[in-house]
N, C-alpha and C positions, 0 to 999 in steps of 0.2 A: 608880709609882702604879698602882694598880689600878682595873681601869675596871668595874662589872659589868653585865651586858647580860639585858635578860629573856629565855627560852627562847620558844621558838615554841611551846609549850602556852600557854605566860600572856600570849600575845601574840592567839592565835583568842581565850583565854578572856574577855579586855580589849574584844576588836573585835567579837569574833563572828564566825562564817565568813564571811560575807558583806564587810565590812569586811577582814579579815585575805585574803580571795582579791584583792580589790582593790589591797592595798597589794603585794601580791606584783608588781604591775602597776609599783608606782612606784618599787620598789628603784634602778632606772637615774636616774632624777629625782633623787636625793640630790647635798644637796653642804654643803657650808661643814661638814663635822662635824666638831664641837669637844664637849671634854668639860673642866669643870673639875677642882679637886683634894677636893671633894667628890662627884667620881662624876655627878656631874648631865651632861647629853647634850642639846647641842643642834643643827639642823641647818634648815637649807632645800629646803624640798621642791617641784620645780618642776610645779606642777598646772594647771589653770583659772586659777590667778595662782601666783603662790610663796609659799607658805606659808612659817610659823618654829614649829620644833616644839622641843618642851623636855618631854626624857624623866628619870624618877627612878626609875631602875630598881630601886635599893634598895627601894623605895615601892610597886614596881609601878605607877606614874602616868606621865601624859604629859598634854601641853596644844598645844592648835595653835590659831592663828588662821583657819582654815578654817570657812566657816558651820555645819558640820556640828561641828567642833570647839568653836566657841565657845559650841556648845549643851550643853555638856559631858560629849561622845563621846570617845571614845579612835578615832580614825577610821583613814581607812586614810594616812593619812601618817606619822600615829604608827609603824603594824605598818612601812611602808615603810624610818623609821628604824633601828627596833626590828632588824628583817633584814640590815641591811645594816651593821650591829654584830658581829651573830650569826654573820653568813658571813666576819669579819675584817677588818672595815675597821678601820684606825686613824685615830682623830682624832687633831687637833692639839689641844694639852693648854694649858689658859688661869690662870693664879691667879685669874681673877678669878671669880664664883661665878655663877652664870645667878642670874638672879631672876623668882618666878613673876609679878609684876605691875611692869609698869615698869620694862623696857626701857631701857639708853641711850637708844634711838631714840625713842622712850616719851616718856621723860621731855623730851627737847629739843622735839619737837614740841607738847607741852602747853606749853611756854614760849613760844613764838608767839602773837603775837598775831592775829585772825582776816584782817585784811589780809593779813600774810606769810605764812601758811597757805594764802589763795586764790590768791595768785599762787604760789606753788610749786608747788600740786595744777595751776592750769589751764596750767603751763607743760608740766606733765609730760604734762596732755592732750592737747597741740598735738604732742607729741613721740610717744607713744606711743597707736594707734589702739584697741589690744588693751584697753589700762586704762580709755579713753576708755570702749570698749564697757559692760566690766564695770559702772564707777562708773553710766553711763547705766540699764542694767540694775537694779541696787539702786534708783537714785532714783525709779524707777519702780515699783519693788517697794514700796519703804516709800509712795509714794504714793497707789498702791492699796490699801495696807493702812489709811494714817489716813484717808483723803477720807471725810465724811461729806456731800458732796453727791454726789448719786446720777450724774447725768449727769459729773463730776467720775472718779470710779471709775470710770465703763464705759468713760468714753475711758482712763483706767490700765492698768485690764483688759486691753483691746484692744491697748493697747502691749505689756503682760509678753507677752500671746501670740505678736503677732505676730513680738519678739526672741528668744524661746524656739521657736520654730517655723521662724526665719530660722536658727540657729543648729543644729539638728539636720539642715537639710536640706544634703544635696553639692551639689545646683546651683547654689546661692547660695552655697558656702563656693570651688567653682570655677568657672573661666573656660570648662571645658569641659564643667564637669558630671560630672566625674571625678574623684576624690580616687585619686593616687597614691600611691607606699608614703611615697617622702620626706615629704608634704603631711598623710599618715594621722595621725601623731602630731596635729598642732595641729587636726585636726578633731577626734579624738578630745576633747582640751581642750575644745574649743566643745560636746561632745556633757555633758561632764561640767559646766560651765559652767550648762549649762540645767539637768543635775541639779538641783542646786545653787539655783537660782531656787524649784525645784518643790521642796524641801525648806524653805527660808523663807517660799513661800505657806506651807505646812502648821505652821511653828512661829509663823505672826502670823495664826492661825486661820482661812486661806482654805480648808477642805479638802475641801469641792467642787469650788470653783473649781481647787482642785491637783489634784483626781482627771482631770475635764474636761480641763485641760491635758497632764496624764501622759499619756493616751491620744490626744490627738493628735498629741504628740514621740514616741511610739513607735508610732507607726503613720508617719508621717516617716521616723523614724530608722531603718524596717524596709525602707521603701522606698529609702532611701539606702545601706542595706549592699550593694545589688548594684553600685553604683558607687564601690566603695572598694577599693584593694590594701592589706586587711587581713591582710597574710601575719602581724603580729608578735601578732594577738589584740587591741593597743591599742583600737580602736573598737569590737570586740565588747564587750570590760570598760565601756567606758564607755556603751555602751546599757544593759547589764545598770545598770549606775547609778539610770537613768530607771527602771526596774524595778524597783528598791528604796524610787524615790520614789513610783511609784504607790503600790507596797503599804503604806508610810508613811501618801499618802493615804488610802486605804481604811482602815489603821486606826482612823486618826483621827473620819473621817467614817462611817464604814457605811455604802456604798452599797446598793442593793437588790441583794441574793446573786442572783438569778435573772438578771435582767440583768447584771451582774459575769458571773457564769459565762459568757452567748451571746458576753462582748466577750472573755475569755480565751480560750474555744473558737474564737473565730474568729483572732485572734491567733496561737496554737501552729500551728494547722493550715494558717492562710493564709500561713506565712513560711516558706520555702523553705530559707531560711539556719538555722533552729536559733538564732536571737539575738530578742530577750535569751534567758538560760538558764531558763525558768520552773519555779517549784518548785512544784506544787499542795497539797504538806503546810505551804506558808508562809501559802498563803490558807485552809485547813480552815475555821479557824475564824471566819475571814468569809465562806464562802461555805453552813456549815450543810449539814445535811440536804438539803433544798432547790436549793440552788446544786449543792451533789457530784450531786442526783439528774441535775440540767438537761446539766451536764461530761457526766456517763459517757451521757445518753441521744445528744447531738450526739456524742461521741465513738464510741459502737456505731454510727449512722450514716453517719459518715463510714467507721469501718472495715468496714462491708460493700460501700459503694461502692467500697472502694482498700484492698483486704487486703493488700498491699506495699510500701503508703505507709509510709515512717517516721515522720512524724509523727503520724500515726492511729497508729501503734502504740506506739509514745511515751507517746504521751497516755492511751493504757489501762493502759499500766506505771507509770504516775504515778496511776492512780484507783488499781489496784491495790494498788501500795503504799501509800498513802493509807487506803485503807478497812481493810489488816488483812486483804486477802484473798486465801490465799498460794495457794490450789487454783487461781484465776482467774487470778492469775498464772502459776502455772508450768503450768495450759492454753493461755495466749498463748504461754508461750516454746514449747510443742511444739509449736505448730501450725504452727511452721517452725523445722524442727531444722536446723542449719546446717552445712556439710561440716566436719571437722575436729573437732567435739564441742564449741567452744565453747558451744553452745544448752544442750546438757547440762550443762555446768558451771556457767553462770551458775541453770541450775535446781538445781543440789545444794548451792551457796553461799545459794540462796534456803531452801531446806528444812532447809540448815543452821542460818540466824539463825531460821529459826524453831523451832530446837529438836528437828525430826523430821531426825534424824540418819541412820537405818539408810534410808530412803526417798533422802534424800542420797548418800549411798555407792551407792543402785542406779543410780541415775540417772546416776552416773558410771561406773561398771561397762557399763551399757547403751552407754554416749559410747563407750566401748572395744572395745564387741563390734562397735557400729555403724559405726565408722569405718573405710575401705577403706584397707587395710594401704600402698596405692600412693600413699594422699594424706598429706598432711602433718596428723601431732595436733598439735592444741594443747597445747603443754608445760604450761601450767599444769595440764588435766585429767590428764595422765600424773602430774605432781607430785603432784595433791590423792588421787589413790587412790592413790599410794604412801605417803605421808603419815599415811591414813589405816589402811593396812594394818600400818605401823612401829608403828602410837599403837594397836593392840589386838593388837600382837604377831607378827601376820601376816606375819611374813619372807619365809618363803619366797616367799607370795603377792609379794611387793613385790621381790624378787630376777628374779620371772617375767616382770611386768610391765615392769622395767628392759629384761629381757635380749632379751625381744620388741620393744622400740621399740628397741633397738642392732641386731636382725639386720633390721630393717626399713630402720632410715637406715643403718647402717654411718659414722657422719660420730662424729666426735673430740668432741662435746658427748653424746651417748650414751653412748660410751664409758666421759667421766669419769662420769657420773650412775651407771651401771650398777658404775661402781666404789668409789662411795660409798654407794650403798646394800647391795652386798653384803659389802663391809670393815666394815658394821654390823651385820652378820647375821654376820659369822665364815665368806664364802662367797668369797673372792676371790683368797686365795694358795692352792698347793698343787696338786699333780697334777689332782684334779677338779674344783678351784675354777674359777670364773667368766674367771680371769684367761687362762689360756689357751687355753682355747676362744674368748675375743673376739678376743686374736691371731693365731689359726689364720684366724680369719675374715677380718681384714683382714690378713692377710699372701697368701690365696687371692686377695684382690679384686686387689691389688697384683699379682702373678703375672700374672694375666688381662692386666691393662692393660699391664705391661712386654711380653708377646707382642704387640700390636699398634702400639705409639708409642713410640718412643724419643725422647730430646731432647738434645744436646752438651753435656758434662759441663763446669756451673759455667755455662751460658746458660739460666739457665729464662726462660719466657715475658715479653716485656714486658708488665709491669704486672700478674705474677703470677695472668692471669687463668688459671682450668682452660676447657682443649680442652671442648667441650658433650659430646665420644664418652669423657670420663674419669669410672667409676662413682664414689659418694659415696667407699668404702672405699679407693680407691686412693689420695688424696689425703692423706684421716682417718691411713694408718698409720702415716708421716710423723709427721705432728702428735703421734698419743701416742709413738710413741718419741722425739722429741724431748721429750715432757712425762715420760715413766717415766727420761729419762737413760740411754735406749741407746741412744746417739748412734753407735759406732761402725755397728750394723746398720741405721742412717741413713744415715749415711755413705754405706754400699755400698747401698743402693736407691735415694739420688737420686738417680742418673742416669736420666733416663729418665721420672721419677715426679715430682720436685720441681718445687714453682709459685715462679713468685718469691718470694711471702712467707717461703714456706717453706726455699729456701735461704738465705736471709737470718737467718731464726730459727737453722737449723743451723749457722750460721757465728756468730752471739752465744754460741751454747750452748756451743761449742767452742772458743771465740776464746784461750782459756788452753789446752787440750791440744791441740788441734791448728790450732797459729797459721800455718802456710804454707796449709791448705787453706781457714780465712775468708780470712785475706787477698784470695787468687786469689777469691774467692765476691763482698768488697768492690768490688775493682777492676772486675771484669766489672760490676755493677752500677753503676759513676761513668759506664764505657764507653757503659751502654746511656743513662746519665741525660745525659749532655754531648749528642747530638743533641737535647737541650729546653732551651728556653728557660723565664726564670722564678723572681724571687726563692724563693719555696717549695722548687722543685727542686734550685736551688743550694745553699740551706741544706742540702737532704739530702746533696747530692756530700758537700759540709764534713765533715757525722759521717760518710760511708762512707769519707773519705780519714783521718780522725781513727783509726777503728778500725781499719782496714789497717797504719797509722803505727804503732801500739800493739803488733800482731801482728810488723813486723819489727822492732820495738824488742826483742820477745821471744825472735827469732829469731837476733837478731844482723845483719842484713842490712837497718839503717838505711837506708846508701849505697843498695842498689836503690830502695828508696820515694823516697829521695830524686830520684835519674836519674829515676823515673816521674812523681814530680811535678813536674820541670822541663819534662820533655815536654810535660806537660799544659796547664801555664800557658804554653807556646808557642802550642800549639795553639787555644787557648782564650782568650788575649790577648785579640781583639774585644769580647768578653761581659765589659764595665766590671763592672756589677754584682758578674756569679761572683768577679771580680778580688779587687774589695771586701770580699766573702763572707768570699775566701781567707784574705786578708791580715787580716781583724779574729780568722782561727780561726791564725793564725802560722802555717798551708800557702804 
C-alpha cells in the first residue's frame, strides 16, 4: 500500500512559519502513527495534553483537537506529524478508514449518559493532577467568557490570570526555583498550556483582556528563562508561543501603536536571553508610522548608550529591515566590521537581495583584501566571490582566490576546493596546472616537520590528536593523497607524519592492496583502545578486529588472527561487556 506524505513546502505553506518552526519542536512527541488503506494518517501528539491528529495528505488537510486546531488551523502538531512521515517513519497500517467526525472513542462517549460521564472524567481527576489543571483552566476560561455579572467575571478574570501567570513562572513550577533539563520539557508544556489559554481569550473575544495578560506571561516567562537548563530549545519554542499569542491579540484588538511600541522596545532590549524570537515586520502593521517612529527613536537611544549591546543592535537591523532601508543597514553592519569578513558578507547578501549587485561583489572583494592572511576567513565569503567570479566568467580571477586561501591554510579542505574550482577552469592537470604546485607545497610543509618529529611506525598518537608544533600542510598532505589514491607515497611518509585518523583512513584505503600493512595499522589501534574502558570503545575494538580478520582472511594467515584473538580475550576476560561485544560480532 502506498502511503503519501505532504512535503515540507506544503507543510510551512498549510502552518505558516511560525507554526511549521513549532512543530519541528514536536516531531519527538509523536506516537500511535497509523495510516489506513485509503492513505489517511493519523497520530498522537504529546503537547500541553495529547492531542489526535488526522492527516489527508492526498487533500492537503489535517485536523487536530488542539484549541488552536479546533479553530480550524493546520497547527503545529499537524506539521509535527506531517515530519515525522517525511523523515520515514512507518506506520502501522489499519483497514479500517479514520473518520473526520466521530471517532470510536467519539462515538461511545456520546452514548453515556451524564452520570457515567461525571464519574469517569472526576475519577480520572483524582488520578491525574495534570488534567485536573487543564479542565480547571478551561472552566474557568469559559466562565469568564459567559458571566454577565460583572463582579462574577472579575473574580473569573483573576483566576485565568492568576493560572496563566502560576504556569509560566519556574518558581512555582519548582521546589527549588530551578527548572532542570530532565524537568525543561514539562515546563515547557505548562509554558504552551497558558499559550493556549491566551489564544481562546482572543477566539471568545476577550482581546484586551488577552493582550493584558500576554504581557504579563512574557514578562514571567522572560524572567523564568534564566532559571531553566534549556539546552534542548524546548522552553525557548514555547515562550515564542506566548509571542504569537500576543500578536494574535494585538490583531484582534489594536492596541495603541505608541504604547505597543515603548512595551516591545522595552521587551527586546530588557531580555538578556534573545527569547521570545521577536519579529518587528510581523507587527508593521500594527504598530504604523507612528509605533515604527516611537521603536527606531528608544532604539537610537539605547544604541548610543551601549554601541556593543546585541540587542540595541538587533533591534536596528529589525527597523532596518523593516522600513526598506538598505544604506542604514549596511552602515550598521560597517560600523563593526568583524575579524574574518563575515560583517562583509552579510553586507554583500544584503546589497545582493537588494538587487545592487556590483556594490555586493565590492564589498566582498574589500572582506578579502581586509582580512589578515594569519586569521582564519570565513569560507562562505571566500565561496560567495568565487561563486561570483565563475557566474560572469572570471576564472582565473576565482582560480587566484582559491589558490591564495590553499597557500594561506595549506589544510586538505583548501586543497579540494582549489581543486574544484580550477578542474572548472581547465587549470588543474598538467605541468603548469594548479595540481602540482599545491603538492610541491605540502610535500615542502611535510619535509619540514619529518626534520624535527618522528613518531614509531604504525603508533600514531592516541586519539589521533596533532603535536600543537605540527604546521597545517603536514598533516593535509596525508589527507589528499589518500583522497587523489596515492596511497603507496602515503605509505612511505606516514611515518613520522601520520595522526591516528589518518592511519587509520590509510589502512581502509589499502585494506584490499596492501592487507598485512592495515592489519598491523588495526591491531596496534585495538592495542592502544583495550587500556579503555566503555561500551562505545568496545564496539570500536569489534570493527578494528573485524577488518584485521578480513585482511588475513586475504592474506592467507587466518591462524595468526586467530592466536591473537585468543590472546586477547585472555587478556581481556575481566571486561564482561567487551566479552559480550566479542561474542555477539562471532570474535
Amino acid at each position: 500500500m502506498r502511503i503519501s506524505v505532504l512535503d515540507e513546502e506544503t507543510l510551512r505553506e498549510l502552518a505558516g512559519s511560525r507554526s511549521y518552526a513549532r512543530g519541528q519542536g514536536y516531531a519527538g512527541a509523536v506516537t500511535r502513527l497509523r495510516a489506513d488503506d485509503e492513505g489517511t494518517v493519523t497520530a498522537l501528539v504529546h503537547g500541553t495534553g495529547v492531542y489526535e491528529v488526522t492527516l489527508w495528505p492526498d487533500e492537503e488537510d489535517g485536523t487536530c483537537d488542539c484549541p488552536y486546531g479546533q479553530e480550524g488551523n493546520f497547527c503545529k502538531h499537524c506539521v509535527a506529524v506531517g515530519l515525522v512521515m517525511l523523515h520515514g517513519a512507518e506506520p502501522e497500517t489499519t483497514a479500517v478508514p479514520a473518520q473526520r467526525s466521530g471517532p470510536v472513542l467519539q462515538e461511545w462517549l456520546a452514548a453515556r449518559d451524564h452520570a457515567g460521564l461525571l464519574a469517569l472524567i472526576t475519577s480520572h481527576l483524582d488520578e491525574d493532577p495534570e488534567w485536573r489543571r487543564i479542565l480547571q483552566l478551561r472552566a474557568e476560561l469559559e466562565r469568564s467568557a459567559d458571566s454577565t455579572d460583572p463582579a462574577k467575571r472579575t473574580a473569573a478574570d483573576a483566576a485565568v490570570r492568576a493560572r496563566v501567570l502560576e504556569l509560566v513562572d519556574a518558581g512555582a513550577f519548582s521546589r527549588h526555583g530551578f527548572v532542570d533539563y530532565a524537568e525543561a520539557h514539562a515546563f515547557g508544556d505548562r509554558i504552551g498550556e497558558a499559550a493556549d489559554a491566551l489564544h481562546t481569550l482572543v477566539s471568545s473575544g476577550r482581546t484586551a483582556a488577552a493582550v493584558a495578560l500576554a504581557r504579563e506571561a512574557i514578562e514571567t516567562a522572560q524572567r523564568s528563562y534564566g532559571q531553566v537548563d534549556d539546552s534542548s530549545g524546548y522552553v525557548g519554542g514555547a515562550i515564542n508561543a506566548l509571542a504569537d499569542a500576543h500578536l494574535a491579540a494585538c490583531r484582534a484588538t489594536r492596541p495603541d501603536p505608541v504604547e505597543t511600541a515603548r512595551w516591545l522596545t522595552a521587551r527586546i532590549l530588557g531580555d538578556a536571553y534573545g527569547t521570545p524570537d521577536w519579529d518587528l515586520e510581523e507587527y508593521q502593521d500594527l504598530l504604523g508610522a507612528t509605533g515604527l517612529a516611537e521603536v527606531r527613536r528608544l532604539a537610537e537611544q539605547a544604541h548610543a548608550r551601549k554601541p556593543s549591546g546585541w540587542a540595541e543592535k538587533h533591534l536596528l537591523e529589525s527597523l532596518h529591515a523593516a522600513s526598506g532601508d538598505i544604506d542604514a543597514l549596511v552602515a550598521l553592519y560597517a560600523a563593526d566590521l568583524t575579524p574574518g569578513g563575515y560583517t562583509h558578507l552579510r553586507i554583500a547578501r544584503t546589497l545582493d537581495d537588494a538587487g545592487r549587485t556590483t556594490e555586493a561583489l565590492e564589498w566582498a572583494e574589500r572582506g578579502l583584501r581586509e582580512t589578515d592572511r594569519d586569521r582564519h576567513v570565513h569560507q562562505e565569503l571566500v565561496d560567495y566571490v568565487v561563486q561570483r567570479y565563475a557566474d560572469a566568467g572570471r576564472h582565473t580571477d576565482a582560480v587566484a582566490v582559491r589558490r591564495d586561501r590553499f597557500r594561506s591554510e595549506l589544510s586538505h579542505t583548501a586543497y579540494r576546493l582549489l581543486r574544484t574550482t580550477a578542474s572548472a577552469a581547465g587549470r588543474w592537470n598538467g605541468e603548469k596546472g594548479e595540481r602540482t604546485a599545491a603538492l610541491a607545497l605540502l610535500r615542502s610543509a611535510a619535509d619540514d616537520h619529518a626534520r624535527t618529529t618522528r613518531s614509531p611506525v604504525g603508533a600514531p598518537p592516541r586519539g589521533g590528536r596533532y603535536p600543537a608544533r605540527i604546521p597545517y600542510g603536514a598533516p593535509a598532505l596525508l589527507d589528499v593523497l589518500i583522497d587523489e589514491g596515492e596511497l603507496d607515497e602515503a605509505w612511505h611518509r606516514a611515518d613520522g607524519l601520520a595522526t591516528g585518523h589518518q592511519w587509520l583512513a590509510l589502512a581502509d584505503a589499502s585494506a584490499r592492496t596492501r592487507p598485512a600493512d592495515a592489519a598491523r595499522v588495526y591491531l596496534n589501534e585495538v592495542d592502544t583502545r583495550k587500556q579503555h574502558t566503555g561500551d562505545g570503545n568496545y564496539q570500536e575494538i569489534a570493527k578494528l578486529l573485524l577488518k584485521a580478520k578480513a585482511c588475513h582472511e586475504r592474506l592467507g594467515t587466518r591462524t595468526d588472527f586467530t592466536t591473537y584473538l585468543s590472546a586477547l580475550r585472555t587478556e581481556q576476560k575481566r571486561k564482561r561487556n567487551l566479552m559480550t561485544i566479542l561474542d555477539h560480532h562471532c570474535l
